[in-house]
N, C-alpha and C positions, 0 to 999 in steps of 0.2 A: 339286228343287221341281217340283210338277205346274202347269203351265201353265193357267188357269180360264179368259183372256178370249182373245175373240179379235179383230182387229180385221183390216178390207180396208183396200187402199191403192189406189187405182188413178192410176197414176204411170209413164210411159214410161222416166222418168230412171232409170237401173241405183245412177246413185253416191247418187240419194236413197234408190230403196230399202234398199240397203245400210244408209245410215246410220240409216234408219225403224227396220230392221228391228231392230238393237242399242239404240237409242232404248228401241224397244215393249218390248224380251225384260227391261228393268232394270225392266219396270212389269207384270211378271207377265202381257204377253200375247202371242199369238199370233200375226203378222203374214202375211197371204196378199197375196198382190201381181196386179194385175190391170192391163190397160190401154185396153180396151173392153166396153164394152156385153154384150156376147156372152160374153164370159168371167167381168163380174160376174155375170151369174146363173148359171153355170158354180157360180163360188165359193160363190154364198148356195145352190144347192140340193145341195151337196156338202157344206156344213159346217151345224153345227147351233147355231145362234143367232151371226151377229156384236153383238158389242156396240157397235163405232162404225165405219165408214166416214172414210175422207179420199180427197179429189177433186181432182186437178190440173184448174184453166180453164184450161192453156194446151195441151191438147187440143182439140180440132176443137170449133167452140161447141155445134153440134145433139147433137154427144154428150158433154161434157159434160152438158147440160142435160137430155139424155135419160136418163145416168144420175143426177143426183140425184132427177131426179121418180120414178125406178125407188126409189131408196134409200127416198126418205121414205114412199114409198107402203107398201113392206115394214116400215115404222115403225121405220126404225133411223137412230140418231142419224147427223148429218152434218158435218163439219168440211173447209171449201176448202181447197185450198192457192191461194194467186192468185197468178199469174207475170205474164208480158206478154199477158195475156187482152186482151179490148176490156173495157174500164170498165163498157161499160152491160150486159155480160154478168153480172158480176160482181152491181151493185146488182140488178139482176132476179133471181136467185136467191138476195140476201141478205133479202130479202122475202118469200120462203117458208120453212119449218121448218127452218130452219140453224141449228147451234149457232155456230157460231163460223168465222173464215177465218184464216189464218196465213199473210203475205206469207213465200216463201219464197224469196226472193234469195240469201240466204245460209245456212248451216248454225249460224249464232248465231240467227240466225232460229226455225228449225226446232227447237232448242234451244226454244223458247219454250213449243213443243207439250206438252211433260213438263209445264211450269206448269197448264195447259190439262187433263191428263188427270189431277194429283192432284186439280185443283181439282173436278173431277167425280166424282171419287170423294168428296171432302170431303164434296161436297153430297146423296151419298146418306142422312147422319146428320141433316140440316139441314130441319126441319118452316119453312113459310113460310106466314102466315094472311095469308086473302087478303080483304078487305071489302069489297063496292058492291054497290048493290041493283040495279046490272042482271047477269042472268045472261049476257048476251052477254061483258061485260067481265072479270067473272069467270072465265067458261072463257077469256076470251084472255089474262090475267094467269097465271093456273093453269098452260097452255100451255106458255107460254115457259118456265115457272118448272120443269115437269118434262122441258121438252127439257136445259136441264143440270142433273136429276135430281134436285133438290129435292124433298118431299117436301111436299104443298101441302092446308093446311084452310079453308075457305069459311065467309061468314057475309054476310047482305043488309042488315044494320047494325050499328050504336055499341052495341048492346044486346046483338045474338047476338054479336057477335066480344066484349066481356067473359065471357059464358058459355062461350063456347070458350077461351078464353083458362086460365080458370077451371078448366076440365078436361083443360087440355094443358100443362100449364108447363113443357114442353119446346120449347114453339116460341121459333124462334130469332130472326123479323123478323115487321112487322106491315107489310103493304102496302094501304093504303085509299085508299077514294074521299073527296072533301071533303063532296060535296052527298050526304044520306044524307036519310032521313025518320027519325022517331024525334033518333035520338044521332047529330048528324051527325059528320065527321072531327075535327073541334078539339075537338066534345066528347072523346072517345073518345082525341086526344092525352092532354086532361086528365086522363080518370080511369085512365089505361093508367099517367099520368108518378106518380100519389099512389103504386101498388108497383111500376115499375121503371123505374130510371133510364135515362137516354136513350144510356148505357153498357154495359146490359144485356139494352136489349131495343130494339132500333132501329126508327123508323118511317117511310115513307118515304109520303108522301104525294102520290094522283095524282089531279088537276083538272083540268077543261077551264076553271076560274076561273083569270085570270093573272092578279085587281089585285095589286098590292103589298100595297095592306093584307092579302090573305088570306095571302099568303105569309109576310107577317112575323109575321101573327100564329101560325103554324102553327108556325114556326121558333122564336119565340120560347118558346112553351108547350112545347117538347117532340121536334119533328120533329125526323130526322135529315137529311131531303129533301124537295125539294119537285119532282116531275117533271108536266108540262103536257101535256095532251091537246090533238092528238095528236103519238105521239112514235114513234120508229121501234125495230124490234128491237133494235137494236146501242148505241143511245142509253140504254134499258132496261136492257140486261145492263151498261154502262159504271156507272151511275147505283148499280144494285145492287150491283154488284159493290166499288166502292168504299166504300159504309156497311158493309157484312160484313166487310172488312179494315179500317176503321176500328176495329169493334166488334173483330175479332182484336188489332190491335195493341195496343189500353189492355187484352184482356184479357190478352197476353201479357206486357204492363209489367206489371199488378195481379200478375201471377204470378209474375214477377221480382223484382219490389219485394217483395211476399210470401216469399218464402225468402231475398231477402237479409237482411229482418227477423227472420226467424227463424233465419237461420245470426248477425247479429249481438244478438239477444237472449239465445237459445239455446245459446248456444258456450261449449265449458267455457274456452276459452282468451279472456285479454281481447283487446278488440276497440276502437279509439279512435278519431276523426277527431281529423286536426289541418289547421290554415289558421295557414301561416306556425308559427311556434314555442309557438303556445297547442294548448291540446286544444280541442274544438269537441264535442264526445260520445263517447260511452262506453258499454257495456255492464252490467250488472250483476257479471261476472266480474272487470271492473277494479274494481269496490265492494269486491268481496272479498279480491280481492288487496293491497289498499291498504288495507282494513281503513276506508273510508269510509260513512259514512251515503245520502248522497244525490251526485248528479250535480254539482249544485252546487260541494260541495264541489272538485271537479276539473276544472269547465270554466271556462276563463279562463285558468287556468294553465300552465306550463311544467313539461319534462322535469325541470330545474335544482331547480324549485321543490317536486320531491320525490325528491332525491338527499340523498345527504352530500354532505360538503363535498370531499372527496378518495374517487375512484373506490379498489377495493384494489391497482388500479397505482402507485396516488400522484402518479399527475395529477388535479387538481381540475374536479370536474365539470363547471364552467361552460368551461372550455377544451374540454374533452373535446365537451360539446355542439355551440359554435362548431365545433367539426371537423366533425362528425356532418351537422349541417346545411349548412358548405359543401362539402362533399366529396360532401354526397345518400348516404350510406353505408345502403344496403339490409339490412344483416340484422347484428349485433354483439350481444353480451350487455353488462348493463349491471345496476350494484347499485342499486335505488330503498330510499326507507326507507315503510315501512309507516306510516301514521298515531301508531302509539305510538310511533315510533322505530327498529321491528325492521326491521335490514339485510334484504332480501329480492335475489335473484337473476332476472334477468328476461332470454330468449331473445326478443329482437325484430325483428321483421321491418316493413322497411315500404317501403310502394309507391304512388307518387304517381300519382292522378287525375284527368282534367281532368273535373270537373263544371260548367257552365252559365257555361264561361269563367275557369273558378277553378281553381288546383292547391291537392287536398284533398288528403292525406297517408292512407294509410288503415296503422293500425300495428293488429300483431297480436302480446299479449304472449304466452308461455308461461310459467311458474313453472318456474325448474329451481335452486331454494334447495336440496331434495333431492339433486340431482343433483351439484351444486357441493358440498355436505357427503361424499356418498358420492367423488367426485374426492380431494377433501383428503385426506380418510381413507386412499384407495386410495395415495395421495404419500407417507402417512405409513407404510403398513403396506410400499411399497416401498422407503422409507427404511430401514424397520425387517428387511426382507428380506436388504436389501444388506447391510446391518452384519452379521446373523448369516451369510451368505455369505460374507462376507471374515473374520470370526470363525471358520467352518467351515476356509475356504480355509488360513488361516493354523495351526487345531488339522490338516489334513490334512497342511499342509506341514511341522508338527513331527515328527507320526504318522511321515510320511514320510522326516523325517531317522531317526527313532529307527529306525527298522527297516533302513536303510541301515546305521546303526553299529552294531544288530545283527546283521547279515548278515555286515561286515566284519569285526566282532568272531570270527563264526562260521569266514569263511574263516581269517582267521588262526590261530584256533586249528588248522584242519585243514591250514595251510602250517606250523604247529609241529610238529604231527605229522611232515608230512612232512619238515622237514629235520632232525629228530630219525631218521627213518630212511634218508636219504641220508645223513647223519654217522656213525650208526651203525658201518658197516666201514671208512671210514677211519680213523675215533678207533682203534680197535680194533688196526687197521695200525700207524699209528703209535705204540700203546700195546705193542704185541709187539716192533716193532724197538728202541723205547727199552729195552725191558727186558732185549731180548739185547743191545745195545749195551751197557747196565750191567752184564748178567754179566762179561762178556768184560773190562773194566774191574776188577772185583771177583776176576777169575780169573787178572787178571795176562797177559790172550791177546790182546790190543792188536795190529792189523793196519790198517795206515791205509786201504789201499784199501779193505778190506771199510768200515771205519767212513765211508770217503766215497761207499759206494756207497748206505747204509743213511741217511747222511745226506742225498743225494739226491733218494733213496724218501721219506724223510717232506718232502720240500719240493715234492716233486709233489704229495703227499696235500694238502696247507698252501694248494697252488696251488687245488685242487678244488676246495677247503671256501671258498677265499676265490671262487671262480668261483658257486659255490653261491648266497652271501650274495648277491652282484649280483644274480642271477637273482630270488632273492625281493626282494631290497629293490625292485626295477624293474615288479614285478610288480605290487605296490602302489601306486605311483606314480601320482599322479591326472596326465591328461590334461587339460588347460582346452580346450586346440585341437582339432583333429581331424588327425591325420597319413599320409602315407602309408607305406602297405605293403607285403608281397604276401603272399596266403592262406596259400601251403607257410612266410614265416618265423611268423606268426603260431600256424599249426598245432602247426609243430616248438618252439619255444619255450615252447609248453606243454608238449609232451607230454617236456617233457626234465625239468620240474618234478614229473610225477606219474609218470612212466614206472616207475622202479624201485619204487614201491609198488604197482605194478600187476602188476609182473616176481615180488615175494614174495608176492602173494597167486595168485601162477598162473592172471593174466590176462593171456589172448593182445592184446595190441594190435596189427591192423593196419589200413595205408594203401594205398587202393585205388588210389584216384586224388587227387592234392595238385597245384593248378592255382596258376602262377606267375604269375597275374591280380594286377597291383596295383587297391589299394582306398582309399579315400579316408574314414577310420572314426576313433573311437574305440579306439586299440588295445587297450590295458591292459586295457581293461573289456571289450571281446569276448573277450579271454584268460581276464578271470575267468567270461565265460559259461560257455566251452568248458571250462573245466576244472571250472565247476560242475554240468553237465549229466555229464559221465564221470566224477566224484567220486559223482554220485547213479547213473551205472551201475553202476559197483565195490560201490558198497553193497547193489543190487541184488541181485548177481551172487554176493556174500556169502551172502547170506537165503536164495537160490536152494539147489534139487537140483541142479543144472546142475554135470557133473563136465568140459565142456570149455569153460571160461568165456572169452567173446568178447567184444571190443570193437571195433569199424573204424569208420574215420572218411576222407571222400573231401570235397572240394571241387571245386566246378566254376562256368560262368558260364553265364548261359543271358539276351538280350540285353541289360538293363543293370544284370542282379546278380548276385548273387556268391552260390554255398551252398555251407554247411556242414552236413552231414550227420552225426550221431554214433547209432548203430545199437548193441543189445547183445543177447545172445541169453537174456536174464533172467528170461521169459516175459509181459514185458510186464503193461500196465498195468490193471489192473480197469476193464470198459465203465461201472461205476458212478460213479468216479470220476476216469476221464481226465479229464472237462470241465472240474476243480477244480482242478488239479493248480498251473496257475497262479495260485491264488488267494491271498492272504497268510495266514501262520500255516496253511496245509494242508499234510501233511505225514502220507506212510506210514511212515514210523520211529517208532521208540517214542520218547518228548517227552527224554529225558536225551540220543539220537543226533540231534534235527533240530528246526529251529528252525522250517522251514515260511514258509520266509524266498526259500530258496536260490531256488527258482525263477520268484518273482513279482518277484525282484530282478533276473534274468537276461532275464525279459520286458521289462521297463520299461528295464533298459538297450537290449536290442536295438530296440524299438519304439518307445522316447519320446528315447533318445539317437541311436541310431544310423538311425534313420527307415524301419527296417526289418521284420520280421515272424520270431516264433519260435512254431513247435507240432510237436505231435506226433501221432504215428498207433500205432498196434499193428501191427505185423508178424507174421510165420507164426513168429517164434523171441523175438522180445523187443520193444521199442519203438524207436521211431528219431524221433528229434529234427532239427528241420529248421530252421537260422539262415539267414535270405535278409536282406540289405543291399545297398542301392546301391552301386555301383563308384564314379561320383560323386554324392553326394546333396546334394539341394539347401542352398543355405545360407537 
């Protein structure tokens, strides 16, 4: 911001400059600091216009006094500072062209000066008519009136000062003489008070007349003051000074009172007094809301006396009130009923007043009838949300069993398989020793040991087939707990299930690395992952060119989980649809080989049972599947 005024100090004291100086700079001026004679004109013919001067008297008296006759002479306004000066130094220079002095004892003091510098600026907006028919009095009213910057129009009677009046209706005060020729001062109260009131346009009237009669009748017509010739500078400025902040503060109440009329006439929201438990006034916005005629209608009465009878809590309103009022509860919503009966919703606020010794209530309703409908609704439609959610929830959890018993449904079939071809060469075994066992019977060539060694043989085969059956019936077997294990029995115990169908299709199976880390798991069902991920390698590996077909599978621990790796070299998964592959019902076999079950049933075991994590990647030869589980997982 560009700095416009400037102002001198001339002040010995370091700690008032300082404080001047921060004072002056929040009122957009300048401050240069001086401390004799010699150096104010130094300052004045260095800088280009001061606007006002301040003077310590507790400087040496001759210079003091040598520099304000210097100030005034250069016509620039002057303002004391007075400390422990001599007294008669003081009055003797407040006798000449001084605006003002500021006892400066303290820094609360000097604080005052800011008062002192708006108010001079105020008064540069501030026209002041000045009336007497001598022109001496005139320029010495005028004088004073533009030493704090007023702004000042002349007239030599009751006659001209209406005609100027007449052509300036900006002027802010009327300052007259009583004894006039023509229209003297009381006339000129009178015809001034017919168009403005004594609120609007202040007079202040100045006589060398002191009877009482002239004063009361001056006061009583109109006058804002009555000041007595002769009076002294400071008497003058006191006198004036207080009808202008007279006239400011009712205009600043008018102006208050004026928008508080308008914020409560105007307001779309209602607006009430109340005194003790009645309403007392009201706005039109409460007419509307209550669906009433006139004011009437509403004042007099109580909150009570336009409720229902029971709030929609089912506490009955007159209780609810008594609360309200002794509790002083500041802001609650409340049901009123509208004139016809219609329940209406109302946000209320309210805030007690002391007015003229009285606690006024001042309430402010809002209408949120709307608002309370769209609520209700919103309870309803979240009502209506949750039931299709738990309806959802409950079709997903069926969804979910169904594809579980088709999944198992699936594996079983494909464990029929297999022990239909684990069975296979034993049946077969034992179906050639019975049958040479029968020749030899039939041929008469009866040898006990051979026939005990052949019966033997088939009781080993008998031992296998029933070793078989365990392995699948266990396999199947639900888990409720979680138990422990370690990785290599878990590994091996599948791979003893699918091993020899993976031996007749001329699939290599190896184990790299198989880590004797116990684990704390779901067993049965991480067996049927593991064997569901290498039952979808094998099938792979089938479809494939691939004439040296692989499968390896390694386990290890890495800090507190456990993996399972299954890797095939089948050439891996299409980049277009890896991302799917655990998706339900997706599935690259043709629809009579795959259900598209297999491996979003092996994700949700591994992930939602075992609280662990299953994917895959593409390798340089095929895909590799990756089962990571906690070693201990949380319960």
């Amino acid at each position: 911001m560009e700095i416009s005024k400037s102002a001198l100090l001339v002040e010995d004291s370091k700690t008032i400059q300082v404080y001047l100086a921060q004072l002056f700079s929040t009122l957009d001026y300048k401050l240069k600091s001086s401390s004799t004679l010699l150096e104010v004109k130094k300052v004045i013919q260095s800088t280009e216009g001061i606007d006002i001067a301040l003077v310590a008297l507790d400087l040496s008296s001759k210079e003091s006094e040598a520099i304000v006759q210097f100030l005034i002479k250069q016509d620039i306004s002057v303002i004391l500072l007075s400390g422990l000066e001599d007294e008669s130094l003081k009055q003797k220079l407040l006798k000449q062209d001084i605006v003002d002095y500021i006892e400066k004892e303290s820094l609360s003091n000097l604080a005052m000066l800011k008062e002192l510098l708006v108010r001079l600026e105020i008064n540069k907006k501030e026209t002041i008519l000045v009336v007497d028919d001598s022109s001496l009095y005139r320029a010495l009213i005028s004088k004073l009136l533009k030493r704090h910057n007023f702004k000042t129009l002349e007239a030599e009677d009751g006659d001209e000062a209406l005609l100027v009046l007449k052509q300036n209706p900006d002027i802010n005060l009327v300052v007259t003489d009583y004894e006039m020729p023509n229209l003297n001062g009381l006339g000129l109260i009178k015809e001034i008070r017919k168009e403005h009131s004594i609120n609007v346009l202040p007079i202040i009237v100045i006589s060398s007349l002191d009877t009482a009669t002239t004063i009361v009748d001056c006061l009583k017509n109109g006058a804002n003051d009555y000041l007595h010739k002769p009076f002294s500078n400071q008497e003058f400025y006191s006198r004036l000074y207080l009808t202008l902040s007279y006239k400011e503060n009712l205009q600043n109440a008018k102006e208050q009172k004026d928008i508080y009329e308008t914020l409560f006439h105007e307001s779309s929201n209602g607006i009430l007094l109340m005194k003790g438990e009645k309403f007392i006034d009201c706005n039109e916005a409460v007419l509307k809301i209550l669906k009433l005629d006139t004011k009437e209608q509403l004042i007099g009465h109580t909150t009570y006396d336009f409720s229902p009878e029971f709030q929609p809590d089912g506490e009955t309103s007159k209780y609810k009130c008594e609360q309200i009022y002794k509790t002083e509860l500041e802001r609650f919503e409340w049901q009123y009923l509208q004139s016809d009966g219609t329940p209406i919703w109302i946000d209320v606020i309210r805030t007690t007043l002391i007015i003229k010794g009285e606690n006024i209530v001042h309430v402010v309703w809002h209408e949120i009838s709307h608002m309370k409908k769209l609520e209700n609704e919103l309870a309803l439609l979240n009502k209506s949300l949750e039931k299709r959610v738990q309806e959802e929830i409950q079709k997903n959890s069926l969804q979910a069993s169904h594809m579980i018993e088709q999944s198992r449904l699936a594996q079983m079939g494909e464990m029929i398989s297999m022990i239909a071809h684990q069975w296979r060469q034993p049946l077969s075994s034992i179906s050639a020793i019975s049958s040479t066992l029968n020749l030899d019977i039939i041929m008469d060539n009866y040898n006990s040991n051979f026939f005990q060694e052949r019966l033997e043989s088939i009781n080993d085969l008998s031992q296998h087939l029933s070793s078989t059956i365990d392995d699948f019936r266990g396999f199947f077997k639900e888990n409720k707990e979680m138990e422990e294990s370690t990785l290599s029995t878990i590994v091996e115990s599948t791979l003893q299930i699918i091993g020899s169908t993976l031996t007749t299709y001329s699939i290599e199976l190896t184990q790299d690395k198989i880590s004797n880390q116990k684990v704390t798991t779901y067993v049965n069902e991480l067996k049927q992952v593991i064997l569901n991920i290498i039952k979808n390698a094998e099938d792979a590996l089938m479809e494939s060119d691939t004439t040296d077909k692989r499968i390896s599978i390694n386990s290890y621990t890495q800090e507190s989980y456990a993996y399972i790796e299954i890797e095939d070299n089948a050439g891996g998964i299409a980049e277009d649809i890896i991302k799917n592959i655990f998706d339900p019902y997706f599935s690259t076999k043709t629809e009579k080989d795959g259900t598209g079950l297999g491996l979003y049933m092996s994700k949700t075991i591994v992930e939602e049972h075992c609280q662990g994590k299953l994917s895959v990647l593409n390798t340089q030869d095929g895909a590799k599947f990756c089962i990571k589980i906690p070693i201990k997982p949380t319960i």
